[in-house]
Residue, then its C-alpha position, 0 to 999 in steps of 0.5 A: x260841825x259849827x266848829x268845823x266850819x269855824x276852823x276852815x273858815x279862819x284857815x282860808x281868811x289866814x291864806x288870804x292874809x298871809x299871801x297879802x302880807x306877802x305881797x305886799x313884802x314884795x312890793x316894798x322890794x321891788x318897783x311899783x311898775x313891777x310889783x304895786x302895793x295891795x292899797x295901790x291895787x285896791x284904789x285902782x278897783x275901786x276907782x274901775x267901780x266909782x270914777x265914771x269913764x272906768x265904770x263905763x268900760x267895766x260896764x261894757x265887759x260885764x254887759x258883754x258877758x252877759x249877753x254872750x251867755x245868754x246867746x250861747x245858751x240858746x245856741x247851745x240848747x238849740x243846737x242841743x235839741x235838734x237831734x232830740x227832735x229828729x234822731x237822724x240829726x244826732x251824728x251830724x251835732x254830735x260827731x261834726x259840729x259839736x268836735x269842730x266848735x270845741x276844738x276851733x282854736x280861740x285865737x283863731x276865732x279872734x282873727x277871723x273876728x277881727x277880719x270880719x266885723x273890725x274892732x267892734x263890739x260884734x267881734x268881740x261877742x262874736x269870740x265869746x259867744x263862739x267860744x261858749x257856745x260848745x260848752x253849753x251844746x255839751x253839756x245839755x246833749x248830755x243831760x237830754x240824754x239823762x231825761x227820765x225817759x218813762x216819765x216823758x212817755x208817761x207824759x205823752x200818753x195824757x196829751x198828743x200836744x208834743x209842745x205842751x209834753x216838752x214844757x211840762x216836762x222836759x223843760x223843767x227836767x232839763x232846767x239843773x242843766x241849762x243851769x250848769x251849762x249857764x254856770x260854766x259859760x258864765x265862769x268861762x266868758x270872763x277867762x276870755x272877755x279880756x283876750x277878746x277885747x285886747x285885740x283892738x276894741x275902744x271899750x272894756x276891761x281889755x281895753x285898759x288893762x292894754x293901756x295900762x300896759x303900753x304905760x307899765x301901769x302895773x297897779x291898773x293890770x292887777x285891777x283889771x283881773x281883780x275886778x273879773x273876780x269880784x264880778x265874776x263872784x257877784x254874778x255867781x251868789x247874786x243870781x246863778x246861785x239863787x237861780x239853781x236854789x229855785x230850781x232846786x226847790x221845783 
């Protein structure tokens, strides 16, 4: 297994090399406004983590996503748990709001921001947040509809307290899918975080690589989509992972 694992390990290092190697063949026939050279590329991310004004709008992008997750996964849960709690609300979530928020189109959930709240920091979490909120509804509707249900209704028969059944033993049930649910807004928010802030906040990643854009500054536009990836990695090992191994361990 060890030597396995060590040869899947060099095979994915040896495609990384090679597509470097080749990109940077390529950028020595082609002009850095069109194709930047992987150290070109590589001190543009750093300087987006080190150089302060960079930092700041790179700061501004993550704390969006971050608080755009977390609203949405509260929405999307309560949303979730209306029709848990009254049945009779099940056909409105699920075959009204559930089809409209998963099929209203992202742009237009950008223009109507931009109508709404302007060029602001409210619009562009207006977008995240409306974006992600389906996601999250989606998949905790289902797993409400995965709970052991006999082991709630063992549950019921030794209290009449609903509120301390629900913590003791939904809630603990349903945490591996809040914490998919999280997962998956959380690799989604970063897809749209750049498409919502090109149109027209002052701040974020969005914000330079359009900058970037009106100067053909290609190096900083590779940056910006690298730096996604490199935070999109650090939240997902430093804290998403951790979080589902505590779960897992309950």
């Amino acid at each position: 297994m060890t030597g396995r694992r060590l040869s899947e390990r060099v095979i994915a290092d040896g495609v990384v090399v090679a597509a470097i190697a080749g990109w940077w063949l390529m950028s020595l026939r082609l002009p850095a406004f069109l194709m930047p050279s992987p150290l070109q590329v590589a001190e543009k991310v750093a300087a987006l983590f080190v150089t302060p004004s960079l930092l700041a709008d790179t700061a501004a992008s993550a704390a969006r996503v971050v608080v755009a997750v977390v609203v949405s996964a509260v929405l999307g849960g309560a949303l979730a748990l209306i029709p848990y709690r009254w049945p009779v609300t099940e056909a409105i979530v699920r075959d009204r709001i559930t089809p409209f928020l998963n099929s209203f189109p992202s742009v237009g959930w950008a223009i109507l921001a931009m109508i709404w709240f302007g060029t602001t920091n409210a619009a562009v979490l207006f977008v995240e947040i409306a974006i992600l909120t389906p996601f999250c509804l989606i998949n905790l509707l289902e797993g409400l509809k995965e709970l052991d249900g006999e082991l709630i209704e063992m549950g019921a028969s030794f209290t009449r307290r609903r509120g301390r059944s629900f913590w003791k033993i939904v809630v603990p049930m349903l945490l591996p899918y809040v914490l998919s649910a999280i997962r998956i807004a959380y690799g989604v928010a970063w897809k749209i975080a750049l498409i919502a802030e090109l149109f027209g906040v002052s701040s974020g990643l969005g914000y330079l690589m359009l900058k970037a854009q009106i100067v053909s500054d290609a190096a900083m536009v590779y940056a910006t989509c690298f730096a996604i990836v490199l935070l999109f990695l650090a939240g997902e090992k430093l804290v998403i992972d951790p979080l589902s191994r505590l779960v897992a361990y309950k």
